[in-house]
Structures are given as structure tokens and as C-alpha cells.
MARDO-785691 format. One record per residue (C-alpha): residue number from 1; x, y, z. Coordinates in steps of 0.5 Angstrom, whole numbers, plus 500, padded with zeros to 3 digits. Example, Ala and Ser with C-alpha at 12.3 -4.5 7.8 and 13.67 -1.06 7.14 Angstrom:
! residues 2
<atom seq="1" c1="525" c2="491" c3="516"/>
<atom seq="2" c1="527" c2="498" c3="514"/>
//
This chain:
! residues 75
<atom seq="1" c1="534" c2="477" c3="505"/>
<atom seq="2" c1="533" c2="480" c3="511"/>
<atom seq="3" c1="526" c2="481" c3="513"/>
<atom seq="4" c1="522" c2="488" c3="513"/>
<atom seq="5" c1="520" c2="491" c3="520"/>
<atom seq="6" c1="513" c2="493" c3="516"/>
<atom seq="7" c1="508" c2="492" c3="512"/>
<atom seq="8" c1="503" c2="494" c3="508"/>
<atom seq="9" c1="495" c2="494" c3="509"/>
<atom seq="10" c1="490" c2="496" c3="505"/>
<atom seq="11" c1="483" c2="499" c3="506"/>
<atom seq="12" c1="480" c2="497" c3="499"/>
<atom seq="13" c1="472" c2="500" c3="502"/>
<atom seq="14" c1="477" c2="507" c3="503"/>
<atom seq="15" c1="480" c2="506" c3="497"/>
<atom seq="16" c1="476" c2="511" c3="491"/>
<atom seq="17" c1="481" c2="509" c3="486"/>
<atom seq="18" c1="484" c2="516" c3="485"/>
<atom seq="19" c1="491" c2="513" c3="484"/>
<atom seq="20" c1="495" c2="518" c3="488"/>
<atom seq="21" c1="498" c2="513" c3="492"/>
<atom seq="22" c1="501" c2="508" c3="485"/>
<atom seq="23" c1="504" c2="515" c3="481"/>
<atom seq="24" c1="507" c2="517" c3="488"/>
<atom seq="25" c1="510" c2="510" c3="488"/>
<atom seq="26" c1="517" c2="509" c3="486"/>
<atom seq="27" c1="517" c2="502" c3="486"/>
<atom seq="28" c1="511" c2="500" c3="482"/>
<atom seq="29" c1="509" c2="497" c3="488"/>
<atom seq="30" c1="502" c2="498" c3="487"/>
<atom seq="31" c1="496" c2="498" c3="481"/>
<atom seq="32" c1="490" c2="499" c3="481"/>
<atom seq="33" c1="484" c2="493" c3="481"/>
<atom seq="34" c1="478" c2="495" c3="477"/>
<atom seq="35" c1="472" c2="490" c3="477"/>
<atom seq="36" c1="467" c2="493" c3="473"/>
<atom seq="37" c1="463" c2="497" c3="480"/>
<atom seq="38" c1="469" c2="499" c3="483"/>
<atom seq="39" c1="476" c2="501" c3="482"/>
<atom seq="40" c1="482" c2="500" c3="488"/>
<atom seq="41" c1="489" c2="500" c3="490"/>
<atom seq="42" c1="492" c2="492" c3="490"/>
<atom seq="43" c1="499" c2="491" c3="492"/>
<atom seq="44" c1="503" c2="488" c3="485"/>
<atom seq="45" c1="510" c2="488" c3="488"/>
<atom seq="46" c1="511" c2="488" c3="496"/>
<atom seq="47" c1="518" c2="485" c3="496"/>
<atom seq="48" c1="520" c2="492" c3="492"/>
<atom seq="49" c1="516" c2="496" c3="497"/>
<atom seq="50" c1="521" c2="500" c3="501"/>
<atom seq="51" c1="516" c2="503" c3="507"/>
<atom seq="52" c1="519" c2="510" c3="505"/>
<atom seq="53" c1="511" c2="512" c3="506"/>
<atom seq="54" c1="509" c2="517" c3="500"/>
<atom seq="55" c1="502" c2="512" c3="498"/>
<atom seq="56" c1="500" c2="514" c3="505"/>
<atom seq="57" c1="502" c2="520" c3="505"/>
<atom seq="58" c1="498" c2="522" c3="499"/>
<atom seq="59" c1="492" c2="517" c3="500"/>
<atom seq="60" c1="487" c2="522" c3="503"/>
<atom seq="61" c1="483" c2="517" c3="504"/>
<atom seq="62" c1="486" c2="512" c3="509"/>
<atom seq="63" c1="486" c2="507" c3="504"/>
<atom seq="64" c1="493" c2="505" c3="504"/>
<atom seq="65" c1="498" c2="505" c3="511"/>
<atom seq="66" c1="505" c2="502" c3="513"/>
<atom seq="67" c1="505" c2="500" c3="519"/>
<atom seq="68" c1="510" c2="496" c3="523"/>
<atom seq="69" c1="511" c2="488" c3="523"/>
<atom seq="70" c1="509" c2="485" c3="530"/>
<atom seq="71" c1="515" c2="481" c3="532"/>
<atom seq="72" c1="517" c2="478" c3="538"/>
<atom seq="73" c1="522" c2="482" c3="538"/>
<atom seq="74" c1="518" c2="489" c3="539"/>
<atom seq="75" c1="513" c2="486" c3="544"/>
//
């Protein structure tokens, strides 16, 4: 398996739990957490995420990036 040159962050207090970002996802990457206060994006599945982008695309809220992993190999 090879590893993924990135990953996901999120920013939960960013987040306002609209749920663009998991009906844009193609993967089912994403769910959304309710805990009786608030809703926000959770990762459910990163191994299935392809970095393609469109949950950061469409978060208007910068709740959620794709940002490069920092290796060796890059600094």
C-alpha cells in the first residue's frame, strides 16, 4: 500500500455542520457528529479519501483542508 502525500485537517469550531463537504465526497469519506450542541465534520474513512479536494472546495467555511504531508523527502 503506498502512502498518501497528504491529509486531511479539520477545523471542527469552523465547522457549521451544513454538510456540503460529505454530499460533495464521492468516497464517504466524511460524516457529520452531532453531540446535542453542535454538528460538525468527522472523518469516517481516510484510507478511501483520494485528496481530489471537492469537501474543500465547497466548505465555505474552512472547516476542512487537504494539505500536503510533511516527509523527509519534501523538506
Amino acid at each position: 500500500m503506498a502512502t498518501k502525500n497528504f491529509e486531511i485537517k479539520l477545523y471542527t469550531f469552523d465547522c457549521i455542520g451544513c454538510e456540503k463537504c460529505i454530499r460533495k465526497c464521492k468516497n464517504n469519506v466524511l460524516k457529520i457528529v452531532d453531540n446535542g450542541m453542535c454538528r460538525f465534520v468527522n472523518v469516517i474513512n481516510e484510507a478511501s479519501c483520494t485528496g481530489c479536494g471537492l469537501c474543500e472546495t465547497y466548505c465555505y467555511h474552512d472547516a476542512i483542508k487537504i494539505v500536503p504531508t510533511m516527509t523527509m523527502a519534501n523538506v
